[in-house]
N, C-alpha and C positions, 0 to 999 in steps of 0.2 A: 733908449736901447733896451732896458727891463723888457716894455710891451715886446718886443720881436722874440725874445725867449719865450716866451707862455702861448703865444700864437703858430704853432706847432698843425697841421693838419695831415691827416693820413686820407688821401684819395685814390686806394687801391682798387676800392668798388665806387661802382654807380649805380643807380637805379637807371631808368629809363625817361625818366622824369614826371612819369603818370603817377598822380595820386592813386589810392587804394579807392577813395570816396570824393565826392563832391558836393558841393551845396546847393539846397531845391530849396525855398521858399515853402512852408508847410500847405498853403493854399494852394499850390502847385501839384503837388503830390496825387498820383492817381490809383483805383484798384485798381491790380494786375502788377503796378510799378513796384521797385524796389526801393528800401527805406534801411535804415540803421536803426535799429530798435533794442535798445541793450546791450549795445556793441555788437548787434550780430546780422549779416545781411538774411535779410526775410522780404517773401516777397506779402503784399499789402493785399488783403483779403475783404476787409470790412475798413470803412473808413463813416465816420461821421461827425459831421459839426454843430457846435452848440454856441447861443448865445449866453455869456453869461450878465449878470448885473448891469444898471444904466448905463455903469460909465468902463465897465470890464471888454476885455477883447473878446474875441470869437476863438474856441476850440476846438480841436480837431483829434480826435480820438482816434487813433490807429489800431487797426490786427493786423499781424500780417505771420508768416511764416517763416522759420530760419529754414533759408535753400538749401542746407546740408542736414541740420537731424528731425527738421520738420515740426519743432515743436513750438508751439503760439506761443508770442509774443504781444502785449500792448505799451502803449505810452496813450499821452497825453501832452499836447504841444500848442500854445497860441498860433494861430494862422497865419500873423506875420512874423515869426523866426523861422529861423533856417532850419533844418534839419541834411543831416549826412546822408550821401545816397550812395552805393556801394557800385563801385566800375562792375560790370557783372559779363563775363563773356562765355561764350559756348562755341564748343569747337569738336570737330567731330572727325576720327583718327582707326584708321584701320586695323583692327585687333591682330595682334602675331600670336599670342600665345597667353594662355593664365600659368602664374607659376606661383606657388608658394602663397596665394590669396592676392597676388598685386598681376594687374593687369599690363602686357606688352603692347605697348602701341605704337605705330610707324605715325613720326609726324611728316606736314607735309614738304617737311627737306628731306626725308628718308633715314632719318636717324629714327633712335627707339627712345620712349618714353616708358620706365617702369616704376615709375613712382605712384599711381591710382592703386587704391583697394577694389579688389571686386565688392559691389555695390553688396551691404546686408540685405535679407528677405529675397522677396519674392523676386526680385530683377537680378540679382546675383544668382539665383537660382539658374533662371532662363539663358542669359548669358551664358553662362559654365555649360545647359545640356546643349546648346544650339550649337556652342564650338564645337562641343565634343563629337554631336553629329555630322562635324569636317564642313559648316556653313560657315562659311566669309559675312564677317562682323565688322560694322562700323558702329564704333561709341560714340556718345557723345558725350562731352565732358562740361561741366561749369564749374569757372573759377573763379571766386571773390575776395580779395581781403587775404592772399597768402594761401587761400586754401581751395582746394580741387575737389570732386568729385562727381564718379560715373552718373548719369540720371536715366540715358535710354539708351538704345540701340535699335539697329533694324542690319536687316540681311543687305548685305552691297550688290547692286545691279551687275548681272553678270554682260559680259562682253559678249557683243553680238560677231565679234571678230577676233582674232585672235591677238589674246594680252600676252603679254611679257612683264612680268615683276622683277625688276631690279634691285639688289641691292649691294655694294660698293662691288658694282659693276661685273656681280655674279648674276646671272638666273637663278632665281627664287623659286619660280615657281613658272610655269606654261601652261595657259589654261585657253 
């Protein structure tokens, strides 16, 4: 009876059940792919392998990029272990509004998303003048690992007919 006291569990939250990362075989691993390198998702720029000593395995020396501040990364990993690889997804969401440096974006159930910073440098720049000139923005967004942010944008295809933007079942906007 002790044991049932101490076995106590609180399942108020769930995840979704998807890992953050996954496991690749380091042989497996390609440029352009994604890698965990320092705990941080980067994408894989330089890769090369070495043999070492008679009886030593094969090495694999990693670059790669952290996909949010860009700054290089290496390791060094036997060919036959694992290495983490980081779920990485891009999604791309039609901008409502900059406010206060955080980005409004309509996801695509119609609700709003204000949790993105407007990207630093030069694409945050572009962003900011292109809304301001009243052009219709779709971002695109990548998120890894808990964290998000802005990478590109482009102007969204105008209708060749007439659109209606809804949103909780007002007119938005008639264009």
């Amino acid at each position: 009876m002790a044991d049932e006291e101490h076995q106590h569990h609180d399942f108020q939250e769930a995840g979704s059940g998807a890992s953050a990362t996954y496991p690749v075989q380091c042989s497996a691993l390609r440029k352009n792919g994604y890698v965990l390198l320092k705990n941080r998702p980067c994408k894989i720029v330089e890769m090369s392998t070495s043999k070492t000593g008679k009886h030593g395995h094969a090495k694999v020396h990693l670059v790669g990029l952290d996909i949010f501040t860009g700054k290089k990364l290496e390791d060094i990993s036997p060919s036959t272990h694992n290495m983490d690889v980081p779920n990485v997804t891009r999604t791309e969401y039609q901008l409502l509004n900059i406010d206060d440096g955080f980005l409004s974006l309509m996801t695509s159930d119609g609700s709003t998303k204000d949790d993105v910073r407007v990207p630093e440098a030069e694409i945050g720049e572009k962003i900011q003048s292109d809304f301001d000139e009243g052009k219709e923005l779709l971002v695109t967004i990548i998120s890894a690992m808990g964290e998000e942010a802005a990478i590109s944008y482009k102007e969204a295809p105008r209708c060749t007919y007439t659109c209606i933007q809804l949103v909780d079942s007002q007119i938005l906007k008639f264009y």
